[in-house]
C-alpha positions in Angstrom: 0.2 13.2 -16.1 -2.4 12.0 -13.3 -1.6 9.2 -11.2 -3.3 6.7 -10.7 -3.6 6.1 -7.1 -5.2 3.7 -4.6 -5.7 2.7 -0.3 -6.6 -0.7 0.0 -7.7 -1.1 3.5 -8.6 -4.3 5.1 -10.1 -3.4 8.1 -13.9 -5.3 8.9 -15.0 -2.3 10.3 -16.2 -0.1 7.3 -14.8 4.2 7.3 -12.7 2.8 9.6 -9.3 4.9 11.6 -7.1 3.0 9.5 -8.9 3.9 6.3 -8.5 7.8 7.2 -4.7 7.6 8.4 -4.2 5.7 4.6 -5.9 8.5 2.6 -4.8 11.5 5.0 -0.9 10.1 4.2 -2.0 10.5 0.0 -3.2 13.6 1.0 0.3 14.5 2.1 2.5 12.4 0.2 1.3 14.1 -3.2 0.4 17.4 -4.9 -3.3 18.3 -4.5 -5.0 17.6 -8.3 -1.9 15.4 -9.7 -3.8 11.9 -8.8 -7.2 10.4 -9.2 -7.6 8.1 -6.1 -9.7 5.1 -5.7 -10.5 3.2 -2.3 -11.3 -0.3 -1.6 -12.5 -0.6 1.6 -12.8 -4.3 2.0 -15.8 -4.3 4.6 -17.7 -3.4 2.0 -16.7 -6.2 -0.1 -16.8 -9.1 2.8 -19.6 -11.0 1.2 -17.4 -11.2 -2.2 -14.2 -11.7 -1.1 -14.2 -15.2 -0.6 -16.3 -15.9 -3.9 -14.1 -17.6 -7.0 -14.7 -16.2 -9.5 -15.9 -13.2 -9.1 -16.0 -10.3 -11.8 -16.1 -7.8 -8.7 -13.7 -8.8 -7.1 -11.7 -9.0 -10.4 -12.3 -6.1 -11.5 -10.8 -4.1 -8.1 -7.9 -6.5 -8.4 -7.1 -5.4 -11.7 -7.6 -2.0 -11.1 -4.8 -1.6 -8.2 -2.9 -4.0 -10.1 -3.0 -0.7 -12.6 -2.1 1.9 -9.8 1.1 3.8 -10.2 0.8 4.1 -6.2 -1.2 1.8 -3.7 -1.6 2.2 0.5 -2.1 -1.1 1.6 -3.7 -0.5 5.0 -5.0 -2.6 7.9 -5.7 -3.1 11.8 -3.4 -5.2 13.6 -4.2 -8.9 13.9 -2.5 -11.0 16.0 0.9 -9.0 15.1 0.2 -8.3 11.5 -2.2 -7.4 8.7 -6.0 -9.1 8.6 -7.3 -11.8 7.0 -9.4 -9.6 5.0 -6.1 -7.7 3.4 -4.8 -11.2 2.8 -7.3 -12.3 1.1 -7.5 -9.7 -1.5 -3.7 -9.9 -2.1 -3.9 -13.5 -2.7 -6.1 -13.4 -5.4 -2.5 -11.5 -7.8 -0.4 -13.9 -9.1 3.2 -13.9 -8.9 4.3 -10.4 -9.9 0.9 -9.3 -9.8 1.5 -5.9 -8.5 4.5 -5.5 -11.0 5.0 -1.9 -11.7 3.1 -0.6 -8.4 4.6 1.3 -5.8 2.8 -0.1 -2.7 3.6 1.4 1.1 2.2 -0.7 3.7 0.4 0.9 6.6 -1.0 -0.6 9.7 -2.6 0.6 12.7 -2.4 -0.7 16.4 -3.1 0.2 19.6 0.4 0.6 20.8 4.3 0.1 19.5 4.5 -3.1 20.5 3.6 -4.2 17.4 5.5 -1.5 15.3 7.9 -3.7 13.1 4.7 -5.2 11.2 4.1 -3.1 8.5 8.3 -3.5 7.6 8.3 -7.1 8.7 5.4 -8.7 7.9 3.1 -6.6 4.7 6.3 -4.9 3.1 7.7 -8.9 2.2 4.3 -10.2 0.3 4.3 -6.8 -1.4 7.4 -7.6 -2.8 6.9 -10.8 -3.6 4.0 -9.7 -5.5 5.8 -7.5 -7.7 5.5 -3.9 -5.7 8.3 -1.9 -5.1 8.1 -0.8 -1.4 10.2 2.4 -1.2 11.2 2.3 2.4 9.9 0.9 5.9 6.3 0.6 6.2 4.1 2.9 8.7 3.1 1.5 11.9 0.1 4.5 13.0 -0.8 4.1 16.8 -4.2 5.1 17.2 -4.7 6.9 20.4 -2.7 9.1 17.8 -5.5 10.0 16.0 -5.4 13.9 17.1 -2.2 13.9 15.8 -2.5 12.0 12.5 -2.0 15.6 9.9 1.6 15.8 11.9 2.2 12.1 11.8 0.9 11.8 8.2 3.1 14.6 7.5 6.2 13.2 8.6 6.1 9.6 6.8 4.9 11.5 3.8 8.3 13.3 4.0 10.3 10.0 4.4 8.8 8.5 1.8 9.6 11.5 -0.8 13.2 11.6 -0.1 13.0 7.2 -0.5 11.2 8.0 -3.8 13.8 11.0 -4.7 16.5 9.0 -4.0 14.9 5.8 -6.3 14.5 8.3 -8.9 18.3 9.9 -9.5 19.5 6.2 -8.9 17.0 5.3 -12.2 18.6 7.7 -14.0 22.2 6.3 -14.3 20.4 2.4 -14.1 21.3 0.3 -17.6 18.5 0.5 -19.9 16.3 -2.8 -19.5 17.0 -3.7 -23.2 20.6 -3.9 -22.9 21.9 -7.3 -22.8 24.7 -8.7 -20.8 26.7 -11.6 -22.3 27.4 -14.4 -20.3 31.2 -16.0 -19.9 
């Protein structure tokens, strides 16, 4: 089975850092050949973003909404995740994401802001639906010659989070079962 996987990055700047450190953590996080990955890199969709409706726009909403894994990935603004990131995410509904396994990543220019991905992406995530297997990755840039180790290392947190998800679903109640109420 292939997996459907996708970075969304929100970053104005188009190829940006933060779009390399989102894909380079795929790259690590999974088996070479067992996913087919899409990225939306909102620069490139600036002009659209904003417009309702919009069948583009649509269309690469659905399409993560679809994703059996999605890297949401931006800059730091003003202590969290750009308006540009937000913007896309508020065009799902409630439990839009449903079904996606989502891993928020932000980039900054220091630590000081290194509780953002966990405290503020990781929550509308989850409200949207995504399951968010552990604490999001806060990337410093100045890093950047050190991203394949870095990369490396979240990757191998978050296969243990996922490893640990999956022998917990095994013993889980089947989602048919009913409970009766007292």
């Amino acid at each position: 089975m292939t997996l459907h996987v996708a970075v969304v990055v929100g970053n104005p700047k188009p190829q940006s850092r933060t779009l390399r450190v989102a894909t380079t953590l795929v790259g690590h996080l999974l088996e070479p050949d067992s996913y087919e990955l899409q990225v939306v890199d909102l620069a490139d969709h600036q002009n659209e973003l904003f417009d309702w409706p919009s069948a583009t726009m649509a269309a690469l909403n659905a399409s993560v909404a679809e994703s059996d894994l999605v890297i949401f990935a931006s800059p730091t603004y003003k202590a969290t995740y750009t308006g540009l990131l937000k913007a896309f995410l508020d065009r799902y509904p409630a439990n839009g994401l449903d079904g996606v396994v989502a891993i928020p990543v932000l980039t900054g220019a220091n630590a000081s802001h290194s509780m953002g991905p966990t405290y503020t992406l990781a929550p509308l995530l989850v409200e949207l639906g995504a399951t968010v297997p552990g604490r999001g990755l806060y990337f410093i840039t100045s890093q950047m010659d050190h991203l394949k180790e870095i990369a490396d290392a979240a990757a191998s947190g978050y296969r243990a989070d996922l490893a640990r998800l999956a022998r917990l679903s095994i013993h889980a109640r089947p989602a048919t079962l009913e409970v009766s109420a007292k």
